[in-house]
LUMDREN-368154 format. One record per residue (C-alpha): residue number from 0; residue in three letters; x, y, z. Coordinates in Angstrom, 3 decimals. Each point is the difference from the previous one (the first is absolute). Layout:
# residues N
 num residu        x        y        z
 NUM    ALA        X        Y        Z
...
***
This chain:
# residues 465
 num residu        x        y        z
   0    UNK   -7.605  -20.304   23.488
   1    UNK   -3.508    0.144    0.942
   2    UNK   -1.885   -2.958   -1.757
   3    UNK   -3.888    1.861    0.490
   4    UNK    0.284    3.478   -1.369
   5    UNK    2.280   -0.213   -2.680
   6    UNK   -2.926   -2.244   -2.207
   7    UNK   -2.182    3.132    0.676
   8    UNK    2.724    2.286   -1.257
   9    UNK    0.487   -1.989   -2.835
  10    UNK   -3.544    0.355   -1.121
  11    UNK   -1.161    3.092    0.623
  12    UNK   -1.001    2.356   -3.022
  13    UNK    1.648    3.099   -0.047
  14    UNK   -1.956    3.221    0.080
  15    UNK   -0.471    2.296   -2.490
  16    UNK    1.104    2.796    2.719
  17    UNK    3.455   -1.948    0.906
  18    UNK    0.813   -0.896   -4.001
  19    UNK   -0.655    3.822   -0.435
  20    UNK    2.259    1.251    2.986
  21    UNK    2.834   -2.723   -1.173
  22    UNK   -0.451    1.031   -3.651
  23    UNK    0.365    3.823    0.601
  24    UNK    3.665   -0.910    0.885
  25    UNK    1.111   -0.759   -3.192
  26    UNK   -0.130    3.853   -0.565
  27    UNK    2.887    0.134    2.028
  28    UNK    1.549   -2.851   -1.915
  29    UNK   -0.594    1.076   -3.185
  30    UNK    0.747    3.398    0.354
  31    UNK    3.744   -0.518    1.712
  32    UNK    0.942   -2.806   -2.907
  33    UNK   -1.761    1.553   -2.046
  34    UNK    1.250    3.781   -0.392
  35    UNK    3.723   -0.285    1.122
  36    UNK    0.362   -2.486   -2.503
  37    UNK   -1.178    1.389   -2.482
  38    UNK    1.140    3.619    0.249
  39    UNK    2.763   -0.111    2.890
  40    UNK    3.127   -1.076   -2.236
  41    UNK   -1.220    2.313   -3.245
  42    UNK   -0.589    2.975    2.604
  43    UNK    4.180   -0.554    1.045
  44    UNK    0.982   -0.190   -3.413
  45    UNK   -2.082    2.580   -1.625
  46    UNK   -0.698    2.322    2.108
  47    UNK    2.495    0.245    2.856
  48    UNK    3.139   -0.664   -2.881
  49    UNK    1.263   -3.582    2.219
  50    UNK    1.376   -2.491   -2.263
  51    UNK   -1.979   -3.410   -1.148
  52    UNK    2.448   -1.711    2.162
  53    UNK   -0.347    1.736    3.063
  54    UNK   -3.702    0.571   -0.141
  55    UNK    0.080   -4.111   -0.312
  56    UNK    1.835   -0.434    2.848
  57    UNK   -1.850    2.735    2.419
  58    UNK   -3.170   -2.129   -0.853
  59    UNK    1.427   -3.483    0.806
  60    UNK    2.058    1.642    3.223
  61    UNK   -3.358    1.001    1.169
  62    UNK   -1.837   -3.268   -1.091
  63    UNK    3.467   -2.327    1.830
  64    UNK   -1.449    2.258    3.314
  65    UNK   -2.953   -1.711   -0.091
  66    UNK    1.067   -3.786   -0.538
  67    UNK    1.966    0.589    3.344
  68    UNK   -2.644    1.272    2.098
  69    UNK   -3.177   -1.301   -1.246
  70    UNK    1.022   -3.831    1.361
  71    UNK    0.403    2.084    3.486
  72    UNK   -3.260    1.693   -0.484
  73    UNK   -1.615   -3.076   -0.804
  74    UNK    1.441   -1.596    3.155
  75    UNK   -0.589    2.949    2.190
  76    UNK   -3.688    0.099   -1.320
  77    UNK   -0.488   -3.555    1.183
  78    UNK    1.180    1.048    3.517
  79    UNK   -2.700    2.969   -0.116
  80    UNK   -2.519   -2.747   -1.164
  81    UNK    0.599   -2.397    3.013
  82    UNK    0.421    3.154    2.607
  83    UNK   -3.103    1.824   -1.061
  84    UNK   -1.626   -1.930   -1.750
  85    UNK    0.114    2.114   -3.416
  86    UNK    2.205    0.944   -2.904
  87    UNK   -1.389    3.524    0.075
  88    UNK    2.368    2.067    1.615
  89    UNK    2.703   -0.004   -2.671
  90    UNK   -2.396    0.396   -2.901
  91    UNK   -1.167    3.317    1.305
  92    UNK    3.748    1.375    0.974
  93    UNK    0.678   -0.833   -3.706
  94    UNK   -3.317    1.330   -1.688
  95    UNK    0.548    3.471    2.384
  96    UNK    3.577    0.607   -1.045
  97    UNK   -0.036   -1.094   -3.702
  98    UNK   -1.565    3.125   -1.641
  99    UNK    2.788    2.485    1.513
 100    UNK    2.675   -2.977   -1.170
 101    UNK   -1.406   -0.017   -3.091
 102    UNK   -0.504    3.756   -1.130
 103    UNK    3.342    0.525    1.533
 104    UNK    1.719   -2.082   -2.953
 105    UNK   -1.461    1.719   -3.049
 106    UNK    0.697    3.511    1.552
 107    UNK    3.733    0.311   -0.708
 108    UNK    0.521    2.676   -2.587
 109    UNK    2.674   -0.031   -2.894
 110    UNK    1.478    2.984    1.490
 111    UNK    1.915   -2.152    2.959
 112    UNK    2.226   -1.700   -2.671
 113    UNK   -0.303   -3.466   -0.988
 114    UNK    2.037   -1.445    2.950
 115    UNK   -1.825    1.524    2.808
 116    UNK   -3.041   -0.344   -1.633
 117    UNK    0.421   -3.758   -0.236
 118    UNK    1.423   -0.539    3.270
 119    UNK   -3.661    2.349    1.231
 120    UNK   -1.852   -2.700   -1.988
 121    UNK    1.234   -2.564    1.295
 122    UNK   -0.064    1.091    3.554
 123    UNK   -3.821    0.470    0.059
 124    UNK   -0.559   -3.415   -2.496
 125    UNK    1.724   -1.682    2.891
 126    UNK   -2.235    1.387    2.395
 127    UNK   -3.359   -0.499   -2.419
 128    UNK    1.254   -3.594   -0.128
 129    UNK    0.350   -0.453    3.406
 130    UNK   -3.582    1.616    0.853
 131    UNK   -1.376   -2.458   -3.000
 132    UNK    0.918   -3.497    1.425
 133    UNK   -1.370    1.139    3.733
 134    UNK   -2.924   -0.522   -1.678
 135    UNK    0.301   -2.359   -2.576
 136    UNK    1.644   -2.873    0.985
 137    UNK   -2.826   -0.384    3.232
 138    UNK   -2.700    0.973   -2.716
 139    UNK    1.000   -2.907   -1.682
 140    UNK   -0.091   -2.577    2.749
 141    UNK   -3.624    0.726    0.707
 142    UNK   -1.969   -2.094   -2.598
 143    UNK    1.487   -3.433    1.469
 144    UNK   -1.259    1.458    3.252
 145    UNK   -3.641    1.333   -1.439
 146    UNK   -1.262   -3.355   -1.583
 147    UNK    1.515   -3.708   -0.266
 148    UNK   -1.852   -0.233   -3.073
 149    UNK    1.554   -1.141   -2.782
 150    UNK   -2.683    1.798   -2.486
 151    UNK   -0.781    3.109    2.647
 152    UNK    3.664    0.913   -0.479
 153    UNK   -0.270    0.054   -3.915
 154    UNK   -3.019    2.335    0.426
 155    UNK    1.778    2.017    2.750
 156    UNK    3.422    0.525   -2.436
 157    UNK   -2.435    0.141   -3.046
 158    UNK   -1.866    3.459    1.287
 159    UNK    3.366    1.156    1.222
 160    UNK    1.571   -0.565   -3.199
 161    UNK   -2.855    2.155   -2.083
 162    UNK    0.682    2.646    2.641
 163    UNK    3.992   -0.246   -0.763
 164    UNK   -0.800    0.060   -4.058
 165    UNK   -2.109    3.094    0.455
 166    UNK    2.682    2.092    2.191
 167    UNK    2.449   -1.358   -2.465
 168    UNK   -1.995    2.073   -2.378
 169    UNK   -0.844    2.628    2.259
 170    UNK    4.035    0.446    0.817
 171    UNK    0.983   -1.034   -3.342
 172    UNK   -2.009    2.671   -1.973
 173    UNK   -0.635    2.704    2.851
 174    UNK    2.989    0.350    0.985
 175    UNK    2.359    0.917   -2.922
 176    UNK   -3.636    1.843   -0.827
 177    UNK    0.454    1.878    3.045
 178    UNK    3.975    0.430   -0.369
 179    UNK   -0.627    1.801   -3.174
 180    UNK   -2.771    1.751    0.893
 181    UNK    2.463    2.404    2.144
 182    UNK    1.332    3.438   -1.430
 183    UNK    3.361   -1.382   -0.372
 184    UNK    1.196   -3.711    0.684
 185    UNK    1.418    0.282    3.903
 186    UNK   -3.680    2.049    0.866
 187    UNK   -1.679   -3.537   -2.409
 188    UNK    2.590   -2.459    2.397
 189    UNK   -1.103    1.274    3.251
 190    UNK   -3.611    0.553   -0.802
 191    UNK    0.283   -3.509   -0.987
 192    UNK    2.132   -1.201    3.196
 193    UNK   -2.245    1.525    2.181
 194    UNK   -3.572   -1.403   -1.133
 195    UNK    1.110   -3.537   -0.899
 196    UNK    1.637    0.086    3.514
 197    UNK   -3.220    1.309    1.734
 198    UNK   -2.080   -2.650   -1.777
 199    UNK    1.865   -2.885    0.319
 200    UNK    0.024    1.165    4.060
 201    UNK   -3.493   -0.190    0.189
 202    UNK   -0.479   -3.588   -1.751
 203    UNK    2.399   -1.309    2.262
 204    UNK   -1.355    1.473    3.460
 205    UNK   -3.637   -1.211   -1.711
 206    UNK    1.511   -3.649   -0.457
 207    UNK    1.549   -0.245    3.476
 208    UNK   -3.369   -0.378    1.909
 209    UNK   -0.339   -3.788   -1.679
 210    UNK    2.625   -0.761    2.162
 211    UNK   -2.400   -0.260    3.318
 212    UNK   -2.220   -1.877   -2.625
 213    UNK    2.440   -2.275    0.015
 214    UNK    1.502    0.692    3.198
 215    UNK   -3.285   -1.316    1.658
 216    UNK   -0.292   -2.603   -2.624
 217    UNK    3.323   -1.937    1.086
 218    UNK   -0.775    0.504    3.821
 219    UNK   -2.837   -2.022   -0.399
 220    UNK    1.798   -2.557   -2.100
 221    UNK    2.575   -0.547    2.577
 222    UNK    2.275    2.376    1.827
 223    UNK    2.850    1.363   -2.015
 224    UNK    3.557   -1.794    1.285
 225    UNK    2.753    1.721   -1.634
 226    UNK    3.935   -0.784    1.567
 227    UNK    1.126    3.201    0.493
 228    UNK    3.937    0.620   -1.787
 229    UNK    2.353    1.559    2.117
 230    UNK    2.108    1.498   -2.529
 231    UNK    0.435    1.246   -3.755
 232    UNK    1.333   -3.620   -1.021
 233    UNK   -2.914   -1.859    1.938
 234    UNK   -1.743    1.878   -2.151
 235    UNK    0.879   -0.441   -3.438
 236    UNK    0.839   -3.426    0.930
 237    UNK   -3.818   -0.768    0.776
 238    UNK   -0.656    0.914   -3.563
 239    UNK    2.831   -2.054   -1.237
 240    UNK   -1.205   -2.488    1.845
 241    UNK   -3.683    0.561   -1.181
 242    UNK    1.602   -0.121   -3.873
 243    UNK    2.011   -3.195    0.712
 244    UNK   -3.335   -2.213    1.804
 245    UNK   -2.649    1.065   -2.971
 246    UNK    0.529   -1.341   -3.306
 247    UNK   -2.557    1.719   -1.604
 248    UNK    0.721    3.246    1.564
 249    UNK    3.646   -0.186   -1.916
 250    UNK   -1.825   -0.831   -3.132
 251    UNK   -2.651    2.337    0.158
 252    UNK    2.776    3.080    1.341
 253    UNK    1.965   -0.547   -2.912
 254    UNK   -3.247    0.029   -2.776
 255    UNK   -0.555    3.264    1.794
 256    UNK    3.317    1.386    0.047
 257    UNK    1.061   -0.612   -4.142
 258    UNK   -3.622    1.096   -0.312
 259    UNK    0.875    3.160    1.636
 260    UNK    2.573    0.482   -1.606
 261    UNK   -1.282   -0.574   -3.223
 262    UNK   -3.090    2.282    0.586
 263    UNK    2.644    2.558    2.004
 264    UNK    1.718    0.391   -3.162
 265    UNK   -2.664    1.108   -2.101
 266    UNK   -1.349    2.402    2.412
 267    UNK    3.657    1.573    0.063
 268    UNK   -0.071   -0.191   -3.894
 269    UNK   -2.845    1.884   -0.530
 270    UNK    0.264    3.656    0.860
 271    UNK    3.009   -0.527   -3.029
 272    UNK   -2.167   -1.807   -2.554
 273    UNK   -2.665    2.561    0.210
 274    UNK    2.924    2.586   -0.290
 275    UNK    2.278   -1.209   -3.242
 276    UNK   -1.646   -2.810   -1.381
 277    UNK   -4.061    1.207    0.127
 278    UNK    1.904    3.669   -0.145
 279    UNK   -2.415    1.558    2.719
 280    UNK    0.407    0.172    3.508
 281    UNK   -3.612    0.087    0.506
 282    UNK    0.064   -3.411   -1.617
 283    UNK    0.103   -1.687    3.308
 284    UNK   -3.156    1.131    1.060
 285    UNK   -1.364   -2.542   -2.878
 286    UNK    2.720   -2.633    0.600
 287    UNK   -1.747   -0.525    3.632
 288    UNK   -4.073    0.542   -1.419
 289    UNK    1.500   -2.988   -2.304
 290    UNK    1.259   -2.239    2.688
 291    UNK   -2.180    0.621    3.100
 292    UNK   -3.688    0.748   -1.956
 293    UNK    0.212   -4.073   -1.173
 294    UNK    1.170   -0.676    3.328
 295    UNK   -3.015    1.422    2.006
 296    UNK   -2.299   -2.141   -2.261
 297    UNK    1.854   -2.947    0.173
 298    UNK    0.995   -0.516    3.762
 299    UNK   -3.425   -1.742    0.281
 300    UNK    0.454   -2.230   -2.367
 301    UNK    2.994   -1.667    1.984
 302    UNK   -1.766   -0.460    2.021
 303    UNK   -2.150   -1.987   -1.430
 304    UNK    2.806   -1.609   -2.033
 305    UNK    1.687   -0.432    3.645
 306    UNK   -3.191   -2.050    1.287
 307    UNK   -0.237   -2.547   -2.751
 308    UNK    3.259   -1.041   -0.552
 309    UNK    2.114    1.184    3.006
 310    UNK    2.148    3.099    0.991
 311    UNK    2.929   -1.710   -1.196
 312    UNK   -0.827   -0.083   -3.750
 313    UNK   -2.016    2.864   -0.301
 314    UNK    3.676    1.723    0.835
 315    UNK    1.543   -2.312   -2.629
 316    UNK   -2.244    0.966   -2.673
 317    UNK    0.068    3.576    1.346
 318    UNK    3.930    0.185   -0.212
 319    UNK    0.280   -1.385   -3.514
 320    UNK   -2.672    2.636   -1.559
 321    UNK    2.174    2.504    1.617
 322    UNK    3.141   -1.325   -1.543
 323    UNK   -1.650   -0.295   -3.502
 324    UNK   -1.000    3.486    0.287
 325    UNK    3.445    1.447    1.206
 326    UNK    1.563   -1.513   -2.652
 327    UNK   -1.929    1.218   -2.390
 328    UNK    0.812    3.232    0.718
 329    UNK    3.612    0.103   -1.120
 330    UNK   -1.119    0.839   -3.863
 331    UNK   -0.270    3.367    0.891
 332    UNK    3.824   -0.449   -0.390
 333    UNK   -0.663    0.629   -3.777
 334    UNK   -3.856    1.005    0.332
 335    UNK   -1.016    2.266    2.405
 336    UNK   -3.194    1.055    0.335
 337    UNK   -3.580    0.045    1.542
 338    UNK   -0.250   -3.243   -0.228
 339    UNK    1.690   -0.632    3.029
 340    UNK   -2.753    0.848    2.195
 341    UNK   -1.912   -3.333   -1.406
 342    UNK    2.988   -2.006    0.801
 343    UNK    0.071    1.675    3.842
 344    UNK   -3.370   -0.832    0.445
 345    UNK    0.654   -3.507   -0.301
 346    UNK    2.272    0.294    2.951
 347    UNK   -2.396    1.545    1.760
 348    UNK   -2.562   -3.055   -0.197
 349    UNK    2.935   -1.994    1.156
 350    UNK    1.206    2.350    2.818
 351    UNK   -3.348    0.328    1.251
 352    UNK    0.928   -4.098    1.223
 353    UNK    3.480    0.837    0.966
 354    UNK   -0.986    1.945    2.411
 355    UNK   -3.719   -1.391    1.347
 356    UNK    1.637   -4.071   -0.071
 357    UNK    3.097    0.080    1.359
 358    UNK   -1.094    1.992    3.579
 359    UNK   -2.642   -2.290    0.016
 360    UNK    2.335   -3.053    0.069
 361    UNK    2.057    1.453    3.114
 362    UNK   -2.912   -0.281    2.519
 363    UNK    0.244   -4.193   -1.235
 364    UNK    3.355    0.413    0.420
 365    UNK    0.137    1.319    3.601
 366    UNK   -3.216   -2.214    1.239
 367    UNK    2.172   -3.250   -1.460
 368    UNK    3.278    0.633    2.168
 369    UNK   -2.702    0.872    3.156
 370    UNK   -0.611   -3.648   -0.098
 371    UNK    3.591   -0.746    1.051
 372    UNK    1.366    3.213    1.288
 373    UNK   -3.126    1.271    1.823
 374    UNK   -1.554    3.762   -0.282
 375    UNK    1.467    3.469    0.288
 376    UNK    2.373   -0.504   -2.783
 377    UNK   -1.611    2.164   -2.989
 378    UNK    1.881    2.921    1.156
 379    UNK    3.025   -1.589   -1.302
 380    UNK   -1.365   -1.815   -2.952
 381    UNK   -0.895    3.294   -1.251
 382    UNK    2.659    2.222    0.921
 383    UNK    2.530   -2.232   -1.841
 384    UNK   -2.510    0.145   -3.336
 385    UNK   -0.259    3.742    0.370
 386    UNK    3.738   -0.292   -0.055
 387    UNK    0.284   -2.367   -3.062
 388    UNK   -2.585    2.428   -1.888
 389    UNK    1.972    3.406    0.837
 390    UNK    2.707   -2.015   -1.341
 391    UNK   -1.593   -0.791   -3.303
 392    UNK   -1.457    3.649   -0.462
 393    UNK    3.741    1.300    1.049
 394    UNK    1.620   -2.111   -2.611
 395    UNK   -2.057    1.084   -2.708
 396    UNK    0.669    3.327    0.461
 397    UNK    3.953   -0.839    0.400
 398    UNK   -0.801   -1.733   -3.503
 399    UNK   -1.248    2.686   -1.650
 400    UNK    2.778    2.441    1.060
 401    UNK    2.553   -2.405   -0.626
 402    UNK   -1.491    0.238   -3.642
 403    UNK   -0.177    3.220   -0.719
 404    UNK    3.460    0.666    1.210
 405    UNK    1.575   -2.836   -1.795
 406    UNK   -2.133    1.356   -3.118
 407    UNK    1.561    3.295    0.239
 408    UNK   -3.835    2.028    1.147
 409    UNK    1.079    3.327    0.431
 410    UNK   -1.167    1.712    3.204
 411    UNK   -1.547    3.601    0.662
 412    UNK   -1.288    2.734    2.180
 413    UNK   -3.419    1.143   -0.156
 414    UNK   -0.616    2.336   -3.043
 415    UNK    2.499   -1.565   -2.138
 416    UNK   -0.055   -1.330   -2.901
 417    UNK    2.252   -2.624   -1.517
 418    UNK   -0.543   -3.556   -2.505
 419    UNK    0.712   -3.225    1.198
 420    UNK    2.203   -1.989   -2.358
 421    UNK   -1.609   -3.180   -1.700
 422    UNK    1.637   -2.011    1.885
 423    UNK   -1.363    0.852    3.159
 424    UNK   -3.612    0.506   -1.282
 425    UNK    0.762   -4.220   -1.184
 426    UNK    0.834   -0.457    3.632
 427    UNK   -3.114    1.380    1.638
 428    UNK   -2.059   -2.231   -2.144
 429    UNK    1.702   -3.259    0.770
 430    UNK   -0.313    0.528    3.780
 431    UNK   -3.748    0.990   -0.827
 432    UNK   -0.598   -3.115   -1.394
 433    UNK    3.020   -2.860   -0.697
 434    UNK    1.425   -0.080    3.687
 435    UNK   -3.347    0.211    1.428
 436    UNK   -1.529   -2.803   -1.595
 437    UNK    3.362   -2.207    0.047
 438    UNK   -0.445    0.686    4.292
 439    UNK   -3.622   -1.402   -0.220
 440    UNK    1.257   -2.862   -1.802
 441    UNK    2.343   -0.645    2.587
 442    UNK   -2.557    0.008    2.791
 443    UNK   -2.378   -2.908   -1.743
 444    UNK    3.103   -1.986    0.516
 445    UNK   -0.089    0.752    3.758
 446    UNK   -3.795   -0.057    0.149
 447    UNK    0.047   -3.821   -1.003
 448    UNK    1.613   -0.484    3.342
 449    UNK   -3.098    1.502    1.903
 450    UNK   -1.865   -3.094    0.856
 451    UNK   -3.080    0.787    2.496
 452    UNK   -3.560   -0.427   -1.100
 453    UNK   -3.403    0.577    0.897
 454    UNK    0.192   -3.662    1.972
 455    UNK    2.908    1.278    2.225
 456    UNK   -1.948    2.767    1.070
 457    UNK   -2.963   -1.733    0.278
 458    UNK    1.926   -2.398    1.646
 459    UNK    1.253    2.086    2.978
 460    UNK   -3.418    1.422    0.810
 461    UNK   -1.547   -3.453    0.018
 462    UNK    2.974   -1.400    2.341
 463    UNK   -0.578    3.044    1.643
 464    UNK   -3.527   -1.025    0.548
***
């Protein structure tokens, strides 16, 4: 590891132009978690006629393909890194192919039959997915490799984060907005399909170009080493391996993945909430103006939070709001009604630091094992968290179908119209709010165990020095 450059990388100020490009990304992230989660499973159960069950499991099938082959991505974008010198090739295969992926899944009509229009669905998803973590997991490596800085990387992940909140809302309310603005609901589906896809395309091509910001960045650092594996076990063994050395990336992974989870379940939940408990399937369009127009204003302010007291408890405090406020939600067992919206906008102050705080702690994370492991690693580091997150956001899903078909919610093909039994209308408001916040909970617990602070960053750069 070179002992000159890397004090200059640690220093540096980001530009505004490089914050901008890495920010723009998070349409591409926000827009792929964003939309299949929220209107993937409910377009399989009430439009194409699939069962709850099966509509779960095509969405966790698809979401198992990408904890196998983003640790191989990750590893394989590593090898790109230290042969030429840039993460970039991958991101733009992935933001190029995506859009046809993506429009592809929402075009099935109910007139193949539930069975082929599942196995259609979940064909393409696969194939969305795949396209998705070519970019992703590489997208996230770069901040380690942009700045050292332990506050630079909070104001990196900070923009990013009001950039994710916003396509949140622009996915989240434009596209069941455009879904239902078709003549009929396959036209609204593939009107939908196809412009989320083409947008989320063109954030993610946007976004690739930091990576010869940071591609030129880490070259004058110190040349990127990376040993290359020989095989598929080599591979996923480095990021065992990665998992088993770090400490605080096991503790931080496992915040992130009951946080996913947890936050993965009430994105599943809330097509269905709007539906039977608010009684409007339009409702969703405010459910998401309630979570992510708090969140826009509030991503600055942990920030702030982040630099006075540390990264670590901003999160803290951050996770127990949001736990407070799912919770809360569960009296619309016996009394539903607008009121809701306040208690969603709560989470949304706290999800604004769920998602700015803990991908600012992963750059610390990486730059701490460089000190023993040496550079060229973040390609792992991050295709193993992209892998514990697509977990999280897979098992909420499963949760919610597992739910609704244990609650006896009664499936149907688009133009039909049936009532759900009380039962099952009870169910989609406990995994709205009970299992959610019991989840966050559970990842405090785990969060106690993180234990690097603005000294062991500090720390590295200075020994580094």
């Amino acid at each position: 590891m070179s002992t000159e450059a890397r004090p200059e990388r640690a220093s540096v100020r980001l530009s505004p132009r490089t914050i901008v490009l890495y920010a723009i990304g998070s349409l591409g992230t926000g827009g792929y978690a964003t939309l299949p989660g929220l209107v993937l499973t409910y377009f399989l159960t009430d439009n194409l006629g699939v069962a709850a069950l099966a509509a779960g499991l095509i969405v966790t099938a698809a979401k198992i393909w990408d904890v196998l082959i983003d640790p191989l991505i990750g590893a394989a974008s590593d090898r790109q890194l230290a042969r030429t010198g840039s993460r970039r090739g991958f991101m733009v295969t992935g933001a190029l192919a995506l859009p046809l992926f993506f429009a592809l899944t929402f075009a099935v009509p109910p007139s193949w039959g539930p069975v082929a229009g599942a196995i259609s669905v979940l064909l393409a998803f696969l194939a969305t997915a795949t396209a998705f973590s070519l970019f992703q997991v590489p997208y996230v490596a770069l901040p380690a490799e942009l700045t050292g800085s332990y506050d630079e990387r909070t104001r990196l992940l900070g923009w990013r984060v009001v950039v994710l909140t916003a396509a949140i809302l622009l996915f989240g309310a434009g596209g069941p907005a455009l879904r239902n603005a078709g003549d009929d609901p396959v036209t609204g589906y593939l009107l939908m399909g196809i412009a989320s896809g083409l947008v989320i395309g063109v954030g993610m091509l946007i976004a690739s170009r930091t990576a010869g910001v940071a591609a030129r960045r880490t070259a004058a650092a110190s040349p990127a080493t990376v040993v290359a594996a020989s095989t598929w076990r080599d591979q996923y063994m480095s990021g065992f391996r990665a998992l088993g050395r770090s400490q605080p990336f096991r503790a931080l992974l496992g915040t992130f993945v009951l946080q996913a989870l947890a936050t993965g379940t009430m994105l599943a939940g809330a097509q269905y909430v709007a539906t039977w408990v608010l009684r409007s399937e339009d409702a969703v369009t405010f459910v998401f103006v309630a979570l992510v127009g708090p969140a826009l204003l509030a991503t600055p302010g942990w920030t702030v939070i982040a630099r006075r007291v540390g990264k670590e408890r901003a999160f803290a405090m951050a996770s127990v709001l949001f736990t407070a406020a799912a919770a809360s939600l569960v009296l619309a067992v016996w009394t539903p009604g607008t009121w809701i919206y306040a208690s969603v906008a709560v989470a949304g102050i706290a999800y604004a630091g769920l998602q700015s705080l803990p991908m600012a702690m992963l750059p610390d994370v990486i730059s701490h094992d460089e000190r023993t492991s040496g550079p060229g690693q973040a390609g792992t580091f991050t295709g193993i968290w992209t892998a514990g997150e697509t977990v999280g956001f897979a098992l909420g899903a499963t949760a919610v179908s597992l739910t609704l078909a244990g609650t006896g919610y009664i499936s149907t093909v688009a133009g039909a119209t049936v009532e759900q039994p009380e039962a099952a209308v009870t169910g989609i408001v406990l995994s709205f709010s009970i299992l959610p916040a019991v989840l966050m909970a559970a990842s405090l617990l785990m969060l106690r165990r993180y234990r690097l602070r603005r000294a062991d960053i500090d720390a590295v750069d200075d020994s580094d020095a």
